[in-house]
N, C-alpha and C positions, 0 to 999 in steps of 0.2 A: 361354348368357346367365346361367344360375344361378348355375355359376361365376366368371363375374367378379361378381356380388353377391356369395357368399361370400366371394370374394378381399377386397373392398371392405371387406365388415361387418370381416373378422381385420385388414385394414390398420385400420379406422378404430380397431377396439378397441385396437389396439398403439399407435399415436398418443394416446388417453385416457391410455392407462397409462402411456407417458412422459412425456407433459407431469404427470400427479398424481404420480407418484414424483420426477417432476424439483422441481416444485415442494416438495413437502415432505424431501425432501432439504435443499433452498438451506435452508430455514426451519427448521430441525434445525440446520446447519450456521451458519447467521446466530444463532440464539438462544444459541449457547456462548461469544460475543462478549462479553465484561463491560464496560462503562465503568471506565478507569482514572485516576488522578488523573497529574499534569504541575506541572511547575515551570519556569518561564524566569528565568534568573540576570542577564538586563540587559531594559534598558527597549528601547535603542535599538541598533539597526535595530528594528521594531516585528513581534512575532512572534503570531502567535493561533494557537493549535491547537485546529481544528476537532472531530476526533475523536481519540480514543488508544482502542483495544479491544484485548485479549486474552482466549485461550482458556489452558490446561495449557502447550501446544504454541509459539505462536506469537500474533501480533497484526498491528496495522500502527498508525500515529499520520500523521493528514493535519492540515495548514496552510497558515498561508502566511508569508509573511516580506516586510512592506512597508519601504522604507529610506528613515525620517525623521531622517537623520545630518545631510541639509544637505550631504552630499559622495559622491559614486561609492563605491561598496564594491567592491572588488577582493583579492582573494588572502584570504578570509576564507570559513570551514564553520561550520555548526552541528553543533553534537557531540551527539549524544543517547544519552547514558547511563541504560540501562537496569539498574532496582534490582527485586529480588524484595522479600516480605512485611515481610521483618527485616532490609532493610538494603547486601543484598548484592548488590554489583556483578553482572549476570548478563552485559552485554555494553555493548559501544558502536557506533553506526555514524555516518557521518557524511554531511553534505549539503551540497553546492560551495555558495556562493554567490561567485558571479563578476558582474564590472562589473555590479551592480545599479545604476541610477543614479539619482538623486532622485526619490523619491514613488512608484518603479516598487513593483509588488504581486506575488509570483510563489509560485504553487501548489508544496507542494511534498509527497511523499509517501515515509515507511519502512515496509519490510515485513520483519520480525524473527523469527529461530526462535529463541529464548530461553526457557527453562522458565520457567513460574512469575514470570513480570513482575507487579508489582501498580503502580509509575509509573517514571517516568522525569524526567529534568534538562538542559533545554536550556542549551546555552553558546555559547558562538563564540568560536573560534581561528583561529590563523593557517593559512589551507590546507598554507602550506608546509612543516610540522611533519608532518605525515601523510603516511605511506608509502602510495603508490598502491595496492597492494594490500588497503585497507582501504577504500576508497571502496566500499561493496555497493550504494548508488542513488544518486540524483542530482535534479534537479529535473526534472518532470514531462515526459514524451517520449512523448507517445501514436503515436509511429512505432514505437515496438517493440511496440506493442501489434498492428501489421499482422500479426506473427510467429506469435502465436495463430491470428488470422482464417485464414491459411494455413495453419497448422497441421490446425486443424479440417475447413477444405474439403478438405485432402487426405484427410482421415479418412471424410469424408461419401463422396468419391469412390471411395475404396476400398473401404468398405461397400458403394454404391449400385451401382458400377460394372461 
């Protein structure tokens, strides 16, 4: 019986100590985030961007994109060029926006490895000018995110198992 108290007290102690490294980790890792500034180059389709953050490394910039044209939006992305400190193009990616149609609101999210971003410059072009191979995200798909949850449980399983 001692034994499994011992067991107990080291499993519980190792539990503490993951959840307090886990959490000050994320909180280390979240504080290197900066607010950046943004620019949108038209009125309409109606764009707000929620957050734009970057670290040295990388960043991401979350929105939305509401369409008050008065007509379907079809065959048209948002281009988001990303500039550093002084000016210089660091990169671009871009974001489908397909048959949106009157008044609809759709979340949308970039995740960028780009040095040194300090903002960026929303546009909108034609989809069809864009080589598929440049498309790096797309609008908001929380089914790829099941890929994780598996990911991980296979992880927990083979740890535990």
């Amino acid at each position: 019986m001692d034994r499994m108290k011992t067991f107990f007290k080291y499993f519980l102690a190792f539990v503490i100590v993951y959840i307090i490294v886990d959490i000050g980790s994320y909180m280390s890792i979240k504080s290197t985030y900066i607010s950046r500034d943004y620019i949108v180059d038209f009125d309409s389709p109606s764009i707000e961007i929620t957050e734009m953050k970057s670290t040295v490394l990388n960043g991401y910039l979350k929105g939305n994109i509401t369409n008050n044209t008065g007509s379907v939006i079809t065959g048209k992305a948002l281009k988001l060029d990303y500039y550093t400190e002084h000016g210089v193009l660091a990169g671009t990616k871009y974001v489908k926006v397909d048959n949106l149609i009157q008044n609809e609101k759709i979340d949308f999210e970039s995740r960028f490895n780009f040095d040194n971003v300090d903002s960026v410059r929303v546009s909108i072009v034609d989809s069809l000018d864009i080589d598929t191979s440049e498309w790096d995200f797309s609008l908001d798909d929380f089914s790829k995110d099941k890929i994780n949850w598996f990911v991980l449980l296979g992880a927990l399983i083979v740890v535990f198992g």
